[in-house]
C-alpha positions as CSV (number, residue, x, y, z in Angstrom):
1,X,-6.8,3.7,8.3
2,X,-7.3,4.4,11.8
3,X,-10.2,1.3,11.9
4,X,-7.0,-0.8,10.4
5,X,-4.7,0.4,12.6
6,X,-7.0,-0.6,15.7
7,X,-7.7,-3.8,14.5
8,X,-3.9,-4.5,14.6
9,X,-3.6,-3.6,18.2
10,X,-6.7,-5.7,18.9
11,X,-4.7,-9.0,17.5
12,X,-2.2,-8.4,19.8
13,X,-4.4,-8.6,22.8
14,X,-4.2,-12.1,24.1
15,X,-7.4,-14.1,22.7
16,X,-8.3,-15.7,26.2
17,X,-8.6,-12.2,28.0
18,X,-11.4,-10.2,27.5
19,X,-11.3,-6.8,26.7
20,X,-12.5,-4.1,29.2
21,X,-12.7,-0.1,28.9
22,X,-9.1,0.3,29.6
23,X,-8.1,-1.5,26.7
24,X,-10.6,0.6,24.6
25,X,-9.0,3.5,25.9
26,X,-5.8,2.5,25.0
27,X,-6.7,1.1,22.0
28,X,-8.3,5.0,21.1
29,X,-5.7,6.7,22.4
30,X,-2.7,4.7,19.9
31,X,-5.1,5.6,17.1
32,X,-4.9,8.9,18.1
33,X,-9.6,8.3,18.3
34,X,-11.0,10.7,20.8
35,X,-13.8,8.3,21.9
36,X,-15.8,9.5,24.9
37,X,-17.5,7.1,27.9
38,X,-20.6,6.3,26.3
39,X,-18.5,5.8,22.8
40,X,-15.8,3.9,24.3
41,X,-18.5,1.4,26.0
42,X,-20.4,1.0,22.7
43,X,-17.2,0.3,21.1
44,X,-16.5,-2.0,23.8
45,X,-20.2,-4.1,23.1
46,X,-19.4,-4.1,19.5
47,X,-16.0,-5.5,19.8
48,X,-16.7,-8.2,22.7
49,X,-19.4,-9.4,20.3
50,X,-16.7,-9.7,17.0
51,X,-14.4,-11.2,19.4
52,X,-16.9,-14.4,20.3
53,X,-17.9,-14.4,17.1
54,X,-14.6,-15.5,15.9
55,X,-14.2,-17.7,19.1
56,X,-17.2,-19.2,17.8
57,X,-16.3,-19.7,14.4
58,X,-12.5,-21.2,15.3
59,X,-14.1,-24.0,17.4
60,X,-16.2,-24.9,13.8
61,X,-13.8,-28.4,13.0
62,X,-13.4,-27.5,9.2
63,X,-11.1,-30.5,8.7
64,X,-11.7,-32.2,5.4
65,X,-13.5,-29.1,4.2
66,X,-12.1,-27.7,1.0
67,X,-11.4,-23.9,1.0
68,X,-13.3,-22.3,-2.1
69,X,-12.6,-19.9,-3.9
70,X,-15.9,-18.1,-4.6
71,X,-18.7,-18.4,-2.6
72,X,-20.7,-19.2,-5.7
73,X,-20.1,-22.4,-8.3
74,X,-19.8,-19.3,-11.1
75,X,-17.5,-19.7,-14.5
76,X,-16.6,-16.2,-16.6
77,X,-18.4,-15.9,-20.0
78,X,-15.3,-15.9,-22.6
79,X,-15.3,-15.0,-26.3
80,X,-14.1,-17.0,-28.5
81,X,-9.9,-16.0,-29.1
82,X,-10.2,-14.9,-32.8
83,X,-8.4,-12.0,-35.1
84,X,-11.6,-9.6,-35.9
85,X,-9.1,-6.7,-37.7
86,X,-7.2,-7.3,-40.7
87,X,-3.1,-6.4,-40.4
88,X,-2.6,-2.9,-41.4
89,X,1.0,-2.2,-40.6
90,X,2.1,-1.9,-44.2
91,X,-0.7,1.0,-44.8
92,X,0.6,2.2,-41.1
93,X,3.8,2.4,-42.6
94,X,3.6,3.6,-45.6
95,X,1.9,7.0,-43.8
96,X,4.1,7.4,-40.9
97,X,6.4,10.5,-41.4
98,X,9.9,8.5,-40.8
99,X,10.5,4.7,-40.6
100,X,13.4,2.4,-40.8
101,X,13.6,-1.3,-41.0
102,X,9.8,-1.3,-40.1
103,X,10.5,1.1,-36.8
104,X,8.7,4.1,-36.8
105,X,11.2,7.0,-36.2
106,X,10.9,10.1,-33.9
107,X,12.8,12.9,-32.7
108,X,15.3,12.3,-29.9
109,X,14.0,14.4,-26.8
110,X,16.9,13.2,-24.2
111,X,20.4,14.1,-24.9
């Protein structure tokens, strides 16, 4: 949740401007993270380097590329769609304490 929550303050930070301990700090602080110095400058490494790699990955020109779906050409195994069980609802019927024009009855518990 807090992760989440950080990441969504991160995508309000303008793209172009790079990120620099304050923003950490900030950042920690809305997340209600304690983070200290040394924490808040690994977290700082970590999420310059995520940040260029999506710069990187949105210059990529993916016109004429179709989106997929999986990342593998898979298809799901299906059984065949057959009855394997024989209708029983007369034998169901015929044992149920109370029925009425094939409802099964039961005792009213709301009034």
């Amino acid at each position: 949740m807090k992760l989440r929550c950080a990441f969504k303050i991160l995508q309000t930070i303008n793209q172009n401007m790079a990120l620099n301990l304050d923003d950490i700090k900030r950042i920690a602080h809305l997340a209600r993270i304690e983070v200290s110095e040394s924490e808040a400058q690994e977290t700082l490494n970590k999420l310059s380097g995520i940040l260029g790699l999506i710069e990187q990955m949105q210059a990529v020109d993916t016109t004429g590329i179709v989106p997929m779906s999986h990342s593998q050409d898979v298809t799901q195994r299906l059984r065949e769609d057959v009855v394997t069980k024989t209708n029983q609802r007369e034998l169901f019927q015929s044992i149920a304490p109370a029925t009425q024009d094939g409802l099964y009855l039961v005792p009213r518990v709301i009034e």
